[in-house]
PQR file with spaces between the fields and no chain letter, atoms N, CA, C, O and H, PARSE charges and radii, in Angstrom:
ATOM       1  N    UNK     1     -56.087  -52.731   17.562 -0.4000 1.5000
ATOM       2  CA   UNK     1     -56.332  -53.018   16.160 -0.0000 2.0000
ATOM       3  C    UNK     1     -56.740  -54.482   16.041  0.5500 1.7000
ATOM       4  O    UNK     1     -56.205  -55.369   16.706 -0.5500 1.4000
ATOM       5  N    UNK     2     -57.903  -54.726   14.985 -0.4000 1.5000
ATOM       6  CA   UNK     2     -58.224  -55.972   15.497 -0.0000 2.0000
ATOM       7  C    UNK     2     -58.480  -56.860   13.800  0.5500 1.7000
ATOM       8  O    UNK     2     -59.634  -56.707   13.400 -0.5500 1.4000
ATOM       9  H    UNK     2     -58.337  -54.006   14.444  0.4000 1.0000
ATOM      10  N    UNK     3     -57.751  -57.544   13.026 -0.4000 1.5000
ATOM      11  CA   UNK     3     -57.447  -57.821   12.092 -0.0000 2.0000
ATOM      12  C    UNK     3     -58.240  -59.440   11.845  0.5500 1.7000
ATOM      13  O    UNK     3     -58.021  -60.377   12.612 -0.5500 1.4000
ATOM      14  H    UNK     3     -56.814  -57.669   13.351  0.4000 1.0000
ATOM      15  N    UNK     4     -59.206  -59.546   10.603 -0.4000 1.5000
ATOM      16  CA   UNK     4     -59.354  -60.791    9.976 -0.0000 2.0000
ATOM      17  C    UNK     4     -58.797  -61.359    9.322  0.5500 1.7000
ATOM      18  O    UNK     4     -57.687  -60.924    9.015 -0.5500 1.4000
ATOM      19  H    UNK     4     -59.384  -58.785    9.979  0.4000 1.0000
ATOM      20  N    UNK     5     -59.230  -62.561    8.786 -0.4000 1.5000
ATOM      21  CA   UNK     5     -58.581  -62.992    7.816 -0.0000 2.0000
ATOM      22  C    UNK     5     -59.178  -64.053    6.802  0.5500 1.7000
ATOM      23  O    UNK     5     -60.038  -64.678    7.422 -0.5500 1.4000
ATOM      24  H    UNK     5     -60.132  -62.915    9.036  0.4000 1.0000
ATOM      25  N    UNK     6     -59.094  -64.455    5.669 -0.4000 1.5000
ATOM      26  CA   UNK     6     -59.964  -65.399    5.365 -0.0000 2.0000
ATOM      27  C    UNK     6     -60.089  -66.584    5.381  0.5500 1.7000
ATOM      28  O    UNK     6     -61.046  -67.308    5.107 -0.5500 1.4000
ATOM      29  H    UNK     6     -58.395  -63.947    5.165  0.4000 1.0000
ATOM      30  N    UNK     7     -58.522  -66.900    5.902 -0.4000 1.5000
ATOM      31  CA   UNK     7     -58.498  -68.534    7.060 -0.0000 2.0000
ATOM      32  C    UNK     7     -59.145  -68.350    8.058  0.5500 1.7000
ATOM      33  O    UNK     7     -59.226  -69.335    8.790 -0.5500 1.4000
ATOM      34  H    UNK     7     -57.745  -66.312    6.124  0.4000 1.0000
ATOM      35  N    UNK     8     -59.491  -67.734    8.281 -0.4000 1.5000
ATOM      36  CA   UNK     8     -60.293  -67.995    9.881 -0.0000 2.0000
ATOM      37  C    UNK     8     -58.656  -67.142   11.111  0.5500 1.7000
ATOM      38  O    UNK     8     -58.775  -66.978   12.325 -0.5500 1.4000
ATOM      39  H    UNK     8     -59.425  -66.934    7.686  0.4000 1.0000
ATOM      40  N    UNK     9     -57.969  -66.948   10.680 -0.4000 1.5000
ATOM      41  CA   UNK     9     -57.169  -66.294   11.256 -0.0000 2.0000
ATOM      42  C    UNK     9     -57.384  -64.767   12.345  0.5500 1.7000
ATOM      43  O    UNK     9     -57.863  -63.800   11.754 -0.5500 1.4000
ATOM      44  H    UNK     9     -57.872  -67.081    9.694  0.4000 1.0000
ATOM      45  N    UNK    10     -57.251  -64.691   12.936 -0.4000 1.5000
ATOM      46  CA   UNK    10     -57.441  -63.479   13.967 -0.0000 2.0000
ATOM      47  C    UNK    10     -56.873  -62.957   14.631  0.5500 1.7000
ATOM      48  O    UNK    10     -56.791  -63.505   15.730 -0.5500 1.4000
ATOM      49  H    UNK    10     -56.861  -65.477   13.417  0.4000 1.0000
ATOM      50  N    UNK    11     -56.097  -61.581   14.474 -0.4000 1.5000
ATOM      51  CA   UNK    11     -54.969  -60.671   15.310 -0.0000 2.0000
ATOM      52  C    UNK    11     -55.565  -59.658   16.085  0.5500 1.7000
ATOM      53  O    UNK    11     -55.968  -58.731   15.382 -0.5500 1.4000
ATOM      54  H    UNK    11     -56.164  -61.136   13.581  0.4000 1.0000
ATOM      55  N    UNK    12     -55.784  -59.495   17.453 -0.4000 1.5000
ATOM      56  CA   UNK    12     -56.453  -58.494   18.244 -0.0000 2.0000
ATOM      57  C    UNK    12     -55.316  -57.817   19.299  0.5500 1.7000
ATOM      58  O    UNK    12     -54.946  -58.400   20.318 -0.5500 1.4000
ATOM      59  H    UNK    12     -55.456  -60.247   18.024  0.4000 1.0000
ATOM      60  N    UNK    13     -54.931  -56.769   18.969 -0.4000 1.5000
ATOM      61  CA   UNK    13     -53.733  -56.091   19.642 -0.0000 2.0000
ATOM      62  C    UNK    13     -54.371  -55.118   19.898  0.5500 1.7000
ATOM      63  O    UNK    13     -54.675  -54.529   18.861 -0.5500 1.4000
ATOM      64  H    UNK    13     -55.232  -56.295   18.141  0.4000 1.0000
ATOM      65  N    UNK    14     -54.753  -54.617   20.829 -0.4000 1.5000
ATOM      66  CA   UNK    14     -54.830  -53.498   22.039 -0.0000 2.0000
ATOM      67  C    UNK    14     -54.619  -53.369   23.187  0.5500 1.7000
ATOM      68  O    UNK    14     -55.466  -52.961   23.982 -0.5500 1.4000
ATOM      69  H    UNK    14     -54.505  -55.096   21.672  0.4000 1.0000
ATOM      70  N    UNK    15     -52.795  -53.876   23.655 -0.4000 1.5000
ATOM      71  CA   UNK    15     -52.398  -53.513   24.223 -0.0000 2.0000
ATOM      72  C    UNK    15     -52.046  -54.752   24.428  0.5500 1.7000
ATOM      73  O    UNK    15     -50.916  -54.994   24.004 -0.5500 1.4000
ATOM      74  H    UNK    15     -52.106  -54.208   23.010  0.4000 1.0000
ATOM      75  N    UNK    16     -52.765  -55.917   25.081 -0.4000 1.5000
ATOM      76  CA   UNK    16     -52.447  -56.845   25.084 -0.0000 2.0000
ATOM      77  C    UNK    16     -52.573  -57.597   23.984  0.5500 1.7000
ATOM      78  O    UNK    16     -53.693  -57.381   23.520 -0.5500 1.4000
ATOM      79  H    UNK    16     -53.683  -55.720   25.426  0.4000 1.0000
ATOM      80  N    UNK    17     -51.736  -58.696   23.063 -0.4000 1.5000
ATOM      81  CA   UNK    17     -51.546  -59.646   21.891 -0.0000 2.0000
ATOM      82  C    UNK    17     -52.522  -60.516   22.479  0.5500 1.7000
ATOM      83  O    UNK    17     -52.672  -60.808   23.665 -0.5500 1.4000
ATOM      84  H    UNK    17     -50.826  -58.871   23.440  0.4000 1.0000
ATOM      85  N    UNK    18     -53.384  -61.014   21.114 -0.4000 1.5000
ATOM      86  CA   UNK    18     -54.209  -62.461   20.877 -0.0000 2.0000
ATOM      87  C    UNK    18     -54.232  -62.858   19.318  0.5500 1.7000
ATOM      88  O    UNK    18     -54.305  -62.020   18.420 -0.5500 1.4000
ATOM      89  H    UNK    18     -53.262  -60.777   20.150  0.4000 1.0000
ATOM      90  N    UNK    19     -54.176  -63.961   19.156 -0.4000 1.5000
ATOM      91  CA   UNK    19     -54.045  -64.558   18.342 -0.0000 2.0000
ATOM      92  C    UNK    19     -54.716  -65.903   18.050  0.5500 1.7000
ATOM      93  O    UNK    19     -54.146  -66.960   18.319 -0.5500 1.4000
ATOM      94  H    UNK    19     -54.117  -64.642   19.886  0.4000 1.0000
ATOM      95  N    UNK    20     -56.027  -65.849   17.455 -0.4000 1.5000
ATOM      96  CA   UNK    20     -56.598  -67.056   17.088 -0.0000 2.0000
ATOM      97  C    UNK    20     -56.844  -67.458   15.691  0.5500 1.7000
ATOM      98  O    UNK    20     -57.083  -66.629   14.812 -0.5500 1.4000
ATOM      99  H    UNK    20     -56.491  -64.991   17.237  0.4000 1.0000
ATOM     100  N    UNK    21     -56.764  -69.233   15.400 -0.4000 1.5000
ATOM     101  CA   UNK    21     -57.325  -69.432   14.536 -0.0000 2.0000
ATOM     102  C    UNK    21     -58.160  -70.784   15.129  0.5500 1.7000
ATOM     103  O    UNK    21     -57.587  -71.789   15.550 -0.5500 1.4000
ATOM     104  H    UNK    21     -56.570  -69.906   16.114  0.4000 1.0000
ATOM     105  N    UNK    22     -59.748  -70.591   15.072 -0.4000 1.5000
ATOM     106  CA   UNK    22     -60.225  -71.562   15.068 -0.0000 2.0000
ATOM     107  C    UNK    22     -59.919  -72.505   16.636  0.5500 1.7000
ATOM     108  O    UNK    22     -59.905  -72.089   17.795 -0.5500 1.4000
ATOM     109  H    UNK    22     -60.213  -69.775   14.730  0.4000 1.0000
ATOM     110  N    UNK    23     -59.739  -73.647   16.188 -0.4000 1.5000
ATOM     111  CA   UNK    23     -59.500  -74.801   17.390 -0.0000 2.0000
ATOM     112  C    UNK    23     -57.714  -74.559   17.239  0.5500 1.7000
ATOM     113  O    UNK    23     -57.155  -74.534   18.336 -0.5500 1.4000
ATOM     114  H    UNK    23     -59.750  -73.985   15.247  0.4000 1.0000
ATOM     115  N    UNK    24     -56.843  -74.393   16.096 -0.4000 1.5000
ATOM     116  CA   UNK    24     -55.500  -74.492   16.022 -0.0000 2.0000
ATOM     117  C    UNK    24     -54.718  -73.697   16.533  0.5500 1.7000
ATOM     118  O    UNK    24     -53.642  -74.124   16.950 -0.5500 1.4000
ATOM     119  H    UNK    24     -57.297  -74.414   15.205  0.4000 1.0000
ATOM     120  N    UNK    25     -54.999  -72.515   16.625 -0.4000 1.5000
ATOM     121  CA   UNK    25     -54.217  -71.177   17.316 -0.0000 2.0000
ATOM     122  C    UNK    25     -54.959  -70.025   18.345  0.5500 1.7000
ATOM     123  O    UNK    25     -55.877  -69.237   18.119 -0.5500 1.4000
ATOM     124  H    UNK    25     -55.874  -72.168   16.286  0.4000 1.0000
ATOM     125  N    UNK    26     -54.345  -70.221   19.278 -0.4000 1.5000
ATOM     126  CA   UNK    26     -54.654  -69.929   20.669 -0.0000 2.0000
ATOM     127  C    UNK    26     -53.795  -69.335   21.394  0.5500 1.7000
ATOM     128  O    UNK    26     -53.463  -69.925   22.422 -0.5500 1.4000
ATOM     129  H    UNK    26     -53.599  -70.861   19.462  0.4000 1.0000
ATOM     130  N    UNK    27     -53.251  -68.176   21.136 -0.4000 1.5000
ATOM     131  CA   UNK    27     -51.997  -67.050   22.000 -0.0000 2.0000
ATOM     132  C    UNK    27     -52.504  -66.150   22.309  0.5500 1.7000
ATOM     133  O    UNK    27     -53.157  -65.473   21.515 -0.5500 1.4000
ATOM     134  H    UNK    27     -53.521  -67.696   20.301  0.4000 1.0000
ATOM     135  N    UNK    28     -52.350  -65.826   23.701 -0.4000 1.5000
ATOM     136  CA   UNK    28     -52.495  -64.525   24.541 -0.0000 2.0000
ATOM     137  C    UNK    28     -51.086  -63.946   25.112  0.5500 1.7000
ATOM     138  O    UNK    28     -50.567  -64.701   25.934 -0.5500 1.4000
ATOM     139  H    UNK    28     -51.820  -66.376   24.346  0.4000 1.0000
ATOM     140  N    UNK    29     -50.410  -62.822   24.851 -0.4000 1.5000
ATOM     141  CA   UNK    29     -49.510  -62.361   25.832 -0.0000 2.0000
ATOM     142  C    UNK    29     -49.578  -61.147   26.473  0.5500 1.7000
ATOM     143  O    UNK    29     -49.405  -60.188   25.722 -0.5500 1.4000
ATOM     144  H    UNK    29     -50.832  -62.209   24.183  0.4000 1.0000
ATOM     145  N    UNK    30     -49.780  -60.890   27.646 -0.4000 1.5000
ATOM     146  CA   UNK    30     -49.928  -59.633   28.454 -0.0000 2.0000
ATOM     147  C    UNK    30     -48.973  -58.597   27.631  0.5500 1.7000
ATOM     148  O    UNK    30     -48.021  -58.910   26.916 -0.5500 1.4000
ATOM     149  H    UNK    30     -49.920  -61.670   28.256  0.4000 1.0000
ATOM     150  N    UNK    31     -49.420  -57.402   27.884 -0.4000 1.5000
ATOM     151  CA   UNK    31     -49.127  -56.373   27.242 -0.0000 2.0000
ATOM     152  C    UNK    31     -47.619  -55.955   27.827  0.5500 1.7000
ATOM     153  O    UNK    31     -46.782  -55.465   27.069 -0.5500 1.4000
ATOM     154  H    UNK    31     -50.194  -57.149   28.464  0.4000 1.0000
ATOM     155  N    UNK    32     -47.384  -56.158   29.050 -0.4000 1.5000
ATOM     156  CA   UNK    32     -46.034  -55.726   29.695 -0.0000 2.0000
ATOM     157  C    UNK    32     -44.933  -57.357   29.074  0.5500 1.7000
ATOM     158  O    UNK    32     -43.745  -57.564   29.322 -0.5500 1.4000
ATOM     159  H    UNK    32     -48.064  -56.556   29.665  0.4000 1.0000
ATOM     160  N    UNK    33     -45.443  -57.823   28.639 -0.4000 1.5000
ATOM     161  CA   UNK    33     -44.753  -59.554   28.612 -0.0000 2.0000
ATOM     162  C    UNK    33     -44.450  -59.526   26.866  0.5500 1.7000
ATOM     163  O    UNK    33     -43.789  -60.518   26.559 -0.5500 1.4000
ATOM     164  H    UNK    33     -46.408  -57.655   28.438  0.4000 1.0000
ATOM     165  N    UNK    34     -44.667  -58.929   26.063 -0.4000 1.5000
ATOM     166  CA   UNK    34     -44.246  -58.703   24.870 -0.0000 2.0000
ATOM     167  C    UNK    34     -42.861  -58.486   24.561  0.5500 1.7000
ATOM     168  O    UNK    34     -42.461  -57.355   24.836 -0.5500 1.4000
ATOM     169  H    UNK    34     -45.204  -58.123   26.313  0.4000 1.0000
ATOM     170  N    UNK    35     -42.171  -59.142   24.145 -0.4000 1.5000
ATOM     171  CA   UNK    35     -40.968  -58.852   23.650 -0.0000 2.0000
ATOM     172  C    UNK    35     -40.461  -57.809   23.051  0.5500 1.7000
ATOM     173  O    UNK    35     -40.743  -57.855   21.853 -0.5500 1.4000
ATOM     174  H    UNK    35     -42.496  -60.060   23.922  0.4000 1.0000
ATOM     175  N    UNK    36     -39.798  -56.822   23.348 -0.4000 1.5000
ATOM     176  CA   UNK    36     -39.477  -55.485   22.822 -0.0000 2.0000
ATOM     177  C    UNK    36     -39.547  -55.796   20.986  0.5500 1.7000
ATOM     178  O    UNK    36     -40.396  -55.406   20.184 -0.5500 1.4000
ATOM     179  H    UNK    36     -39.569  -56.785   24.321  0.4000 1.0000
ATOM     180  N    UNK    37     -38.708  -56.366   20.827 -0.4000 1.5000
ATOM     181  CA   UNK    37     -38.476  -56.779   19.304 -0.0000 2.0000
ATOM     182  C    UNK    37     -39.835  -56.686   18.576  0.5500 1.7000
ATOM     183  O    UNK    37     -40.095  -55.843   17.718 -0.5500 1.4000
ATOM     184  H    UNK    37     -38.018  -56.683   21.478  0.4000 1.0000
ATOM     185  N    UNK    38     -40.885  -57.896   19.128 -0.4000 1.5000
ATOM     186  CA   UNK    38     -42.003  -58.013   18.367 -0.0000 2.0000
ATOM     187  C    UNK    38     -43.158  -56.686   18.818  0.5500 1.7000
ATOM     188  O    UNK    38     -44.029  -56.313   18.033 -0.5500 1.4000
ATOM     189  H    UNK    38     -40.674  -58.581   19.825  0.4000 1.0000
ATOM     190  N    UNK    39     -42.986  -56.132   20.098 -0.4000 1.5000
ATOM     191  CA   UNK    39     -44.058  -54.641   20.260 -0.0000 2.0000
ATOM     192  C    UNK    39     -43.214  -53.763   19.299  0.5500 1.7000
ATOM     193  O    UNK    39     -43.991  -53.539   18.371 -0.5500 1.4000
ATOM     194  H    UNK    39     -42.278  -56.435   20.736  0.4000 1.0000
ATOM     195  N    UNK    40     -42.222  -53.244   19.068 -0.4000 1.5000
ATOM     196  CA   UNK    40     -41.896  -52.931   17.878 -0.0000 2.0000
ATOM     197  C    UNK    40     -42.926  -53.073   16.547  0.5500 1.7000
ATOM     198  O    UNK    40     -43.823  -52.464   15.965 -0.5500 1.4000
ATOM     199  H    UNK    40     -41.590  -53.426   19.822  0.4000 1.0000
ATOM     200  N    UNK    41     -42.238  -54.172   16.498 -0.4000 1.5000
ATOM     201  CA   UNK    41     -42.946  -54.788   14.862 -0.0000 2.0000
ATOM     202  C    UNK    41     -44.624  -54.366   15.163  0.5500 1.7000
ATOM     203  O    UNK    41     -45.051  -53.693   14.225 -0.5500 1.4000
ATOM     204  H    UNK    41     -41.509  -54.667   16.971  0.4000 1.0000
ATOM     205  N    UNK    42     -45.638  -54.601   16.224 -0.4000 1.5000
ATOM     206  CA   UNK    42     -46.546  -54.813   16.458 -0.0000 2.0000
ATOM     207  C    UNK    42     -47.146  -52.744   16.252  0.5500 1.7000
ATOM     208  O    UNK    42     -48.140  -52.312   15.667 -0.5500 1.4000
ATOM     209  H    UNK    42     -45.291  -55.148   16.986  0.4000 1.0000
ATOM     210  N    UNK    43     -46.430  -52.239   16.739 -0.4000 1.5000
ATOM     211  CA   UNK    43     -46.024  -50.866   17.143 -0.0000 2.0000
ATOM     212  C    UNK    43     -46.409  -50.115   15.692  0.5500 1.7000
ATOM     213  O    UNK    43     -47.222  -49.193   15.637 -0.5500 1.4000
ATOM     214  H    UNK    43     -45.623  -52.591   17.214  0.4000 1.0000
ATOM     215  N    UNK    44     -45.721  -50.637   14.561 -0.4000 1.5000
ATOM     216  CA   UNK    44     -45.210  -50.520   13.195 -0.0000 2.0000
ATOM     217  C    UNK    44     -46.442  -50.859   12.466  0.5500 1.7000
ATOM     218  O    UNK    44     -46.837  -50.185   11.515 -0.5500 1.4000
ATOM     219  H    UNK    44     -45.060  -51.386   14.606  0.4000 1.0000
ATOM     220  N    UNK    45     -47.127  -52.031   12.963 -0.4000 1.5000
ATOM     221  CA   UNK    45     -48.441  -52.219   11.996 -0.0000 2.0000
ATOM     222  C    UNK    45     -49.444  -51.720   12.572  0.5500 1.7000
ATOM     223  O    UNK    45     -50.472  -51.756   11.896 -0.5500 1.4000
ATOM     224  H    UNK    45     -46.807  -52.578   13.736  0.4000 1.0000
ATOM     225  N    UNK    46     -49.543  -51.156   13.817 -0.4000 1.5000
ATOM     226  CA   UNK    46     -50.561  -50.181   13.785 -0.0000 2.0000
ATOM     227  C    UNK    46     -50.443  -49.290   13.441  0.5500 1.7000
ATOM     228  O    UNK    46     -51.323  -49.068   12.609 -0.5500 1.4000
ATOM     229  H    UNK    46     -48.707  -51.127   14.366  0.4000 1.0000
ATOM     230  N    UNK    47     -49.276  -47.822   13.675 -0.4000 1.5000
ATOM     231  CA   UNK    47     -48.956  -46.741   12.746 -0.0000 2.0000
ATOM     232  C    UNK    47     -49.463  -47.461   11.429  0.5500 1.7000
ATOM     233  O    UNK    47     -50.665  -47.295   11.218 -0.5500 1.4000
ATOM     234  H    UNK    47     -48.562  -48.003   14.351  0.4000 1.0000
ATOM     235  N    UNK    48     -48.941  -48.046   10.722 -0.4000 1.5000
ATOM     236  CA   UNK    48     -49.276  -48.154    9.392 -0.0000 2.0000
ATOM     237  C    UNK    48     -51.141  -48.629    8.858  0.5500 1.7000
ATOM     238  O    UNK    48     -51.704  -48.701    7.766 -0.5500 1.4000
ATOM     239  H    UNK    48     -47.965  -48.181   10.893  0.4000 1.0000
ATOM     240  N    UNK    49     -51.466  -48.802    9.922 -0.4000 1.5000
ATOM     241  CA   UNK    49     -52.874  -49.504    9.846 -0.0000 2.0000
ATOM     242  C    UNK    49     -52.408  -51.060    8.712  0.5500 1.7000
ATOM     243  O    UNK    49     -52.575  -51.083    7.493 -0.5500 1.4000
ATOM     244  H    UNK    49     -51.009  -48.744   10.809  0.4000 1.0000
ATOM     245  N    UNK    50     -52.038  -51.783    9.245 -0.4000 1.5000
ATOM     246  CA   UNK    50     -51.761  -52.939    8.075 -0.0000 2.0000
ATOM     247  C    UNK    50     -52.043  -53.976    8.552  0.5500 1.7000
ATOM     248  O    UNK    50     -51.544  -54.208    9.653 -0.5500 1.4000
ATOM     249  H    UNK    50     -51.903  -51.765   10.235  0.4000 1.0000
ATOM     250  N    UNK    51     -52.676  -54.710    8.120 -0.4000 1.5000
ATOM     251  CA   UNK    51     -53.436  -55.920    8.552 -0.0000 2.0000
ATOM     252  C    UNK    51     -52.126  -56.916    7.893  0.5500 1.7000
ATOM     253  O    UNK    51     -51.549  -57.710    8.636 -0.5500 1.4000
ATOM     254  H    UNK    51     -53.081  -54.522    7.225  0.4000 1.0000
ATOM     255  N    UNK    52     -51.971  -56.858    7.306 -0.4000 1.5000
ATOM     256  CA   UNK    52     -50.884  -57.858    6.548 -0.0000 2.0000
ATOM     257  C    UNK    52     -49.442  -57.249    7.170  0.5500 1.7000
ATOM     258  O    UNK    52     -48.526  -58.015    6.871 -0.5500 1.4000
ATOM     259  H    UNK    52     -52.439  -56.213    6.703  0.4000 1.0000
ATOM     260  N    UNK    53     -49.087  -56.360    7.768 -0.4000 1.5000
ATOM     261  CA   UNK    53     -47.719  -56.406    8.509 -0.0000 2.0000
ATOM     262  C    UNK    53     -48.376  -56.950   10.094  0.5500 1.7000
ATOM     263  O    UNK    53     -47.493  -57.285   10.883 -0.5500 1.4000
ATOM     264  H    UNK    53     -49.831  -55.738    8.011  0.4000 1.0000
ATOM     265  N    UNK    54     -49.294  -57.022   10.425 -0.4000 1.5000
ATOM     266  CA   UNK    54     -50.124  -57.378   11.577 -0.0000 2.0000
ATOM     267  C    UNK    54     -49.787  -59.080   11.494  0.5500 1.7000
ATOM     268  O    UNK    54     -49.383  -59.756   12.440 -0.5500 1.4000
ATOM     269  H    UNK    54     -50.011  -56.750    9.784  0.4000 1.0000
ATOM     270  N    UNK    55     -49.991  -59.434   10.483 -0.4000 1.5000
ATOM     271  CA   UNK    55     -50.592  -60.881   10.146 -0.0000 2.0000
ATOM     272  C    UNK    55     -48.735  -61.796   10.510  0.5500 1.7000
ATOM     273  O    UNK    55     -48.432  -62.708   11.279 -0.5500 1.4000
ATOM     274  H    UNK    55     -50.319  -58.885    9.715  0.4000 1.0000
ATOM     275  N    UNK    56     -47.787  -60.850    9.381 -0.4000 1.5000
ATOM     276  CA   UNK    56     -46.722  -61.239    9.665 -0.0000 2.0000
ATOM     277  C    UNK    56     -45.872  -61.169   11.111  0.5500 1.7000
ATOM     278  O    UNK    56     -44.844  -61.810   11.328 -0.5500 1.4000
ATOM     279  H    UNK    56     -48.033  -60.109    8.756  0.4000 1.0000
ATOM     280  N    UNK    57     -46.473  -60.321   11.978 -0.4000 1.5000
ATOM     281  CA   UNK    57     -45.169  -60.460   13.295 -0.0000 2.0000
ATOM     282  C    UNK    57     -46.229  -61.382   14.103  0.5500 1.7000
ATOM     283  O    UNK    57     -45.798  -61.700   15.211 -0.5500 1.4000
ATOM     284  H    UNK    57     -47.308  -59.800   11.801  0.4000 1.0000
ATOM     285  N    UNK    58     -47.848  -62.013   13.722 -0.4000 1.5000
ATOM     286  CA   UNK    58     -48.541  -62.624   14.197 -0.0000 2.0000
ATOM     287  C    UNK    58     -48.032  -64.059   14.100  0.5500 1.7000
ATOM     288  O    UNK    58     -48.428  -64.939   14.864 -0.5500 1.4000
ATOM     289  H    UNK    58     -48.199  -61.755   12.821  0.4000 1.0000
ATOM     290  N    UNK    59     -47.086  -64.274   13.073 -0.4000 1.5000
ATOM     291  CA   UNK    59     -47.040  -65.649   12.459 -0.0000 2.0000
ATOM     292  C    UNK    59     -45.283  -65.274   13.292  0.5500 1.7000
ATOM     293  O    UNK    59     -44.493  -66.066   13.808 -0.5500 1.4000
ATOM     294  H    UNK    59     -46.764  -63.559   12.452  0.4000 1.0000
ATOM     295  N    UNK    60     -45.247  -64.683   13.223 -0.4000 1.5000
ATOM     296  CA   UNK    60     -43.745  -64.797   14.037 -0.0000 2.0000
ATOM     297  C    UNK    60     -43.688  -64.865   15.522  0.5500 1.7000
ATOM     298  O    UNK    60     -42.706  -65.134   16.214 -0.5500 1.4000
ATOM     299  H    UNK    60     -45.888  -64.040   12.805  0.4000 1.0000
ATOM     300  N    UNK    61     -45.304  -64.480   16.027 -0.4000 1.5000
ATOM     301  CA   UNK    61     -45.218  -64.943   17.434 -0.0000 2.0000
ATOM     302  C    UNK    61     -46.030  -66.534   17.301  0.5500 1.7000
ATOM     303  O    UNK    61     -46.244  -67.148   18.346 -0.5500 1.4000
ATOM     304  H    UNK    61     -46.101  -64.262   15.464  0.4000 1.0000
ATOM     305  N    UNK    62     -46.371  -67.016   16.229 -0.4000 1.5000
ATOM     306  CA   UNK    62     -46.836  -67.897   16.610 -0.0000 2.0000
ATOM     307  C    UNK    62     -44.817  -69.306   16.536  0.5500 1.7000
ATOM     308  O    UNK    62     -44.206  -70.096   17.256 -0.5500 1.4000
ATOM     309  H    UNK    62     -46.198  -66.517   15.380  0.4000 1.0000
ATOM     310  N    UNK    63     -44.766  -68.905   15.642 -0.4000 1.5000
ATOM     311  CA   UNK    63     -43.335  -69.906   15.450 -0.0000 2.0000
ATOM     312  C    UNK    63     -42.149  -69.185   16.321  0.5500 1.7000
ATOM     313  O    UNK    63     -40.958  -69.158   16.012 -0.5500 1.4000
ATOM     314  H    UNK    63     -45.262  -68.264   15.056  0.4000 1.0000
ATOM     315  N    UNK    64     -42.501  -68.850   16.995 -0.4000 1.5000
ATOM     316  CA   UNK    64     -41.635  -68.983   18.766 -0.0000 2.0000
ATOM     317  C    UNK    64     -42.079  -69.224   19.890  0.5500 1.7000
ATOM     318  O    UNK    64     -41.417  -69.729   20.797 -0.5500 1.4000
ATOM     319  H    UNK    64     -43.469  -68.873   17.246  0.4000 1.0000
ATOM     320  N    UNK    65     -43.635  -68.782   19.980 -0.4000 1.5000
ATOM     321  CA   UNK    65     -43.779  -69.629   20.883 -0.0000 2.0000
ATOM     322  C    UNK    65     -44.929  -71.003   20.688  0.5500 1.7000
ATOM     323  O    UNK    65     -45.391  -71.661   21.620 -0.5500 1.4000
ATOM     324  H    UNK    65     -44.173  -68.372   19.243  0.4000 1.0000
ATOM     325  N    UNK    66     -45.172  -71.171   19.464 -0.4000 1.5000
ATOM     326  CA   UNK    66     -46.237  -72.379   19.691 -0.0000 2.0000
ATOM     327  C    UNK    66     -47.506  -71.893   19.079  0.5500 1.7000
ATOM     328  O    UNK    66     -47.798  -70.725   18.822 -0.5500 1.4000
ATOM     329  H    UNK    66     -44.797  -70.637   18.707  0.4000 1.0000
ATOM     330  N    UNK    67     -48.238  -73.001   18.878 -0.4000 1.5000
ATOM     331  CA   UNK    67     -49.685  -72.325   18.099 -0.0000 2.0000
ATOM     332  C    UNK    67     -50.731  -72.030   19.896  0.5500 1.7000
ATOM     333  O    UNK    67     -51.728  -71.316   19.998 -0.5500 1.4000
ATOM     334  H    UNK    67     -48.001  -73.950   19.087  0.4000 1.0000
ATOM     335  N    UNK    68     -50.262  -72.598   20.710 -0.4000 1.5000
ATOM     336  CA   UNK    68     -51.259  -72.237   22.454 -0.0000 2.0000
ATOM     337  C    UNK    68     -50.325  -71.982   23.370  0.5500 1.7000
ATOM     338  O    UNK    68     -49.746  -72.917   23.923 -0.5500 1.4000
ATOM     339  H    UNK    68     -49.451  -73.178   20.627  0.4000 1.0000
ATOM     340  N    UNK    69     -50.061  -70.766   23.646 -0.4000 1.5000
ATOM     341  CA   UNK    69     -49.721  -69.940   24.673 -0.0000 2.0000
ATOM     342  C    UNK    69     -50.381  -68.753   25.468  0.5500 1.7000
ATOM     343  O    UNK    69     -51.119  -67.820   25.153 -0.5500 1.4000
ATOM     344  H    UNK    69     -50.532  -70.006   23.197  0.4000 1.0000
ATOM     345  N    UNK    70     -49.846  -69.153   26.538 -0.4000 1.5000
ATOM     346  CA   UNK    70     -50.875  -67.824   27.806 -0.0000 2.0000
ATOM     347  C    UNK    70     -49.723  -67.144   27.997  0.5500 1.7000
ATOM     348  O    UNK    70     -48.761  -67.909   27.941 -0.5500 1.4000
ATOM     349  H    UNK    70     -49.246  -69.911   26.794  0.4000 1.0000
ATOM     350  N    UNK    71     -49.302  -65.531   28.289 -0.4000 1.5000
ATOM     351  CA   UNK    71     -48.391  -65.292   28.520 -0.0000 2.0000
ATOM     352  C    UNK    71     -48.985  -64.435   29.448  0.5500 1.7000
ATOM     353  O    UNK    71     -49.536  -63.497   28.872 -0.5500 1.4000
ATOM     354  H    UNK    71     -50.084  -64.910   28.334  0.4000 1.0000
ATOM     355  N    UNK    72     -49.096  -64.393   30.801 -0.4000 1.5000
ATOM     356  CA   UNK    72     -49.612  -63.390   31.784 -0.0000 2.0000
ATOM     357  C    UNK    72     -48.823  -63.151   32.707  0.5500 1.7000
ATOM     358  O    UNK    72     -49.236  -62.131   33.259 -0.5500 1.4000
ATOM     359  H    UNK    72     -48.648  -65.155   31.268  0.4000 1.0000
ATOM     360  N    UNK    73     -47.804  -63.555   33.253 -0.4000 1.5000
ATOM     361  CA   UNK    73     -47.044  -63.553   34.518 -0.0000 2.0000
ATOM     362  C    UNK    73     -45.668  -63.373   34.321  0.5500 1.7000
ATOM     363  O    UNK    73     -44.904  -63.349   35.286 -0.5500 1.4000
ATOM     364  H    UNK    73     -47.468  -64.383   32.805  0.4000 1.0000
């Protein structure tokens, strides 16, 4: 599922999490490296098709781990 926004914001979840905005936000986490808690949540806004429950567990991976994270290993 791959979500805009009109900040310039960007949620692309298929399988593996990305998360960009622009030059400021820059998260990748491998698909096996997802935190049960947030593939849940992530899980939840695709069943629902919701760009805005998308947007929110997006902003909750960004304020744990940082606006630039690689999560592959």
């Amino acid at each position: 599922m791959k979500c805009e926004y009109n900040d310039g914001f960007k949620v692309n979840y298929s399988g593996p999490l990305q998360i960009t905005k622009g030059q400021e936000v820059n998260v990748f986490i491998k698909e096996e490296l997802i935190p049960g808690d947030i593939k849940n949540d992530l899980e939840m806004a695709l069943y629902k098709n919701s760009c805005s429950d998308m947007r929110s567990v997006a902003e909750t991976v960004t304020k744990t781990y940082g606006n630039r994270a690689c999560i592959h290993e």
